[in-house]
TORSE-476286 format. One record per residue (C-alpha): residue number from 1; x, y, z. Coordinates in Angstrom, 3 decimals. Layout:
{NUM,{X,Y,Z}} ...
This chain:
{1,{-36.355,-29.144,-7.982}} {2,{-34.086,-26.603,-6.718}} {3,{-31.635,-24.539,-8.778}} {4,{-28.253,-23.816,-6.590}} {5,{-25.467,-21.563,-8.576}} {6,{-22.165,-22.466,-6.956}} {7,{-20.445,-18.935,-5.792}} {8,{-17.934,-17.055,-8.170}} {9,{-14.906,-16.077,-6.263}} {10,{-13.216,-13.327,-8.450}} {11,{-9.526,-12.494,-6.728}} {12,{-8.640,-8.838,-7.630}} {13,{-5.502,-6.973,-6.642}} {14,{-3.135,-3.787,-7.952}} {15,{-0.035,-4.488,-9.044}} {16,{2.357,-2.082,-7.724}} {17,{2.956,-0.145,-10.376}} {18,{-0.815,0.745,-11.085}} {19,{-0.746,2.304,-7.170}} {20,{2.121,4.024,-8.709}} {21,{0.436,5.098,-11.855}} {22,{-2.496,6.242,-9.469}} {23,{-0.242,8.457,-7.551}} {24,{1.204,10.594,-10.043}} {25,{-2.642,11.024,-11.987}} {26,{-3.581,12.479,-8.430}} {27,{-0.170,14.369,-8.089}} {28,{2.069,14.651,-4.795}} {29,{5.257,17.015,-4.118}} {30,{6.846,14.536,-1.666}} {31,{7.409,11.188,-0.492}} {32,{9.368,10.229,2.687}} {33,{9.728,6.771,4.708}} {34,{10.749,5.890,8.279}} {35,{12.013,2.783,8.255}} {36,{12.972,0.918,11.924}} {37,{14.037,-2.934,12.656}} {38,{12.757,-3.227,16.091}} {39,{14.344,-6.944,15.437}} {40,{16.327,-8.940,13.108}} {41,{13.538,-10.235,11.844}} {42,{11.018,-7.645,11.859}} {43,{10.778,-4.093,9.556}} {44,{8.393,-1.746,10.212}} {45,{7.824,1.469,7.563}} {46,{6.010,4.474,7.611}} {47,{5.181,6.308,4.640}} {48,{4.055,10.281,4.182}} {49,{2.938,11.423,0.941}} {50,{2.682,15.313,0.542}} {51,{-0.321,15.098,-1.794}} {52,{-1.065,18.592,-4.180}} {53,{-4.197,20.444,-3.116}} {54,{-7.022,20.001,-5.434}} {55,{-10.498,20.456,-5.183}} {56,{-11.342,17.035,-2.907}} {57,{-9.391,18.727,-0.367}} {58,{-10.535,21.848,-0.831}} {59,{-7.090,23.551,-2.235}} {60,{-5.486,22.524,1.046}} {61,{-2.066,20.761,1.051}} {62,{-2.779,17.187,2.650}} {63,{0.232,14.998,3.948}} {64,{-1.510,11.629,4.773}} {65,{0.863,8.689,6.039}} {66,{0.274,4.315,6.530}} {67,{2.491,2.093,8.308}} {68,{3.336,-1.162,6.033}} {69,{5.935,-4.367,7.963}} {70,{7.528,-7.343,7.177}} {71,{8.626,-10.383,8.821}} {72,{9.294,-14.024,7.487}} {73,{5.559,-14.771,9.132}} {74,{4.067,-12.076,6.691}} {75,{6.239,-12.701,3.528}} {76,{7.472,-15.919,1.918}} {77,{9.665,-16.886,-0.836}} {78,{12.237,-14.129,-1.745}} {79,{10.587,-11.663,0.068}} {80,{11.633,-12.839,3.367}} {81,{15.344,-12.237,2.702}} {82,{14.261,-8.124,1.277}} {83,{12.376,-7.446,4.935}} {84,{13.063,-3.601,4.224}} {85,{12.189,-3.239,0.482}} {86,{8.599,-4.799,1.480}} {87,{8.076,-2.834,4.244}} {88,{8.700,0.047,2.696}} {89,{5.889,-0.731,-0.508}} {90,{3.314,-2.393,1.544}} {91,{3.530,1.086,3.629}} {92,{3.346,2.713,0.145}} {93,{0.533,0.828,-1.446}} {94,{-1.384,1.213,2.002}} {95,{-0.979,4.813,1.926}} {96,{-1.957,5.680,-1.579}} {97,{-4.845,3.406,-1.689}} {98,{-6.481,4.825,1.953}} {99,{-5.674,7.971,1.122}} {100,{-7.348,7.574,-2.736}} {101,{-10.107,5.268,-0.809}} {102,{-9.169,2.574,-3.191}} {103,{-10.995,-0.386,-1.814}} {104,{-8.838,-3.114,-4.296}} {105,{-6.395,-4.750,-2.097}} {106,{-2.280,-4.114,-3.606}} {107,{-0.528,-7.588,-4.480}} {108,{2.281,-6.185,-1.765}} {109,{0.033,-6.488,0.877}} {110,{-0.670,-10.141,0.606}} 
């Protein structure tokens, strides 16, 4: 007789606030977003984080920057009607956590 396990699927995200909470342990100077509407419909943000030299970047200064967007294909619920706001934290969450290397995906991004 053969023994099968079925799979355990664990689902594990950051809230927004721990990404948050992650960037101010690690320390920045400066946060800035470009935020465009190509279309009605569609926002597109970039973020830039002036992170504060330390020793995994060898006492350099490092500005590092992600692009987050939202549409009502990407988003649902009240979301969809806040196209900017989302934008703008999915391109926050996404540049904190490649920056960090933070492989848990942020609850904004889904």
């Amino acid at each position: 007789m053969k023994l099968t396990l079925s799979p355990i699927i664990i689902d594990l995200i950051i809230l927004l606030g721990g990404i948050k909470e992650l960037a101010q342990i690690r320390g920045y100077t400066n946060v800035t977003y470009n935020v465009v509407s190509p279309t009605p419909d569609y926002v597109v943000a970039t973020c830039s984080i002036d992170w504060i030299p330390n020793y995994e970047t060898e006492g350099n200064k490092v500005t590092f920057s992600s692009v987050g967007d939202a549409s009502p294909m990407n988003t649902s619920g009240f979301a969809s009607v806040f196209l900017g706001p989302i934008a703008e934290n999915r391109a926050f969450v996404r540049c904190v956590r490649n920056f960090l290397k933070v492989s848990i995906v942020g609850q904004d991004e889904l």
